[in-house]
C-alpha positions in Angstrom: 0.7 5.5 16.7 2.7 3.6 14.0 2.4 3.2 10.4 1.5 0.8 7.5 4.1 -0.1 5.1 3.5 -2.8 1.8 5.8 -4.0 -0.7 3.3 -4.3 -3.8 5.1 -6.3 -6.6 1.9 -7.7 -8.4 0.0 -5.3 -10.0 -2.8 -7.4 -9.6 -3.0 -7.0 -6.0 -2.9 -3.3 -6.1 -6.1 -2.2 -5.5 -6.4 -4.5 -3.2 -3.3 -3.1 -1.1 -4.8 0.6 -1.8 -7.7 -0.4 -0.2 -5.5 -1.5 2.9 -3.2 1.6 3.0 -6.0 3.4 2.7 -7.9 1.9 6.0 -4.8 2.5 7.8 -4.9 6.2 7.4 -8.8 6.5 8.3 -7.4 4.8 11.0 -4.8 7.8 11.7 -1.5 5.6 11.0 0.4 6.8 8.0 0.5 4.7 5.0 3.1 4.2 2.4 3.1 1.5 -0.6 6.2 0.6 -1.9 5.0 -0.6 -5.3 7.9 -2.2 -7.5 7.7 -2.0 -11.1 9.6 -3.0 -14.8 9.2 -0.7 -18.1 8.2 -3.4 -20.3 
């Protein structure tokens, strides 16, 4: 059991961390991103 959890604050490592949350659920854990960002 368990889940993933990943505070994404670059967006330049997204897909990168979408990739991982993404393993984790093919794995059966839930997944959530927590992706910070700024209206430019």
């Amino acid at each position: 059991m368990g889940a993933y959890g990943e505070k994404v604050t670059d967006p330049a490592v997204m897909p990168a961390a979408l990739r991982r949350a993404l393993e984790a659920v093919k794995g059966g854990q839930a997944a959530v991103l927590d992706c910070v960002t700024v209206r430019e």
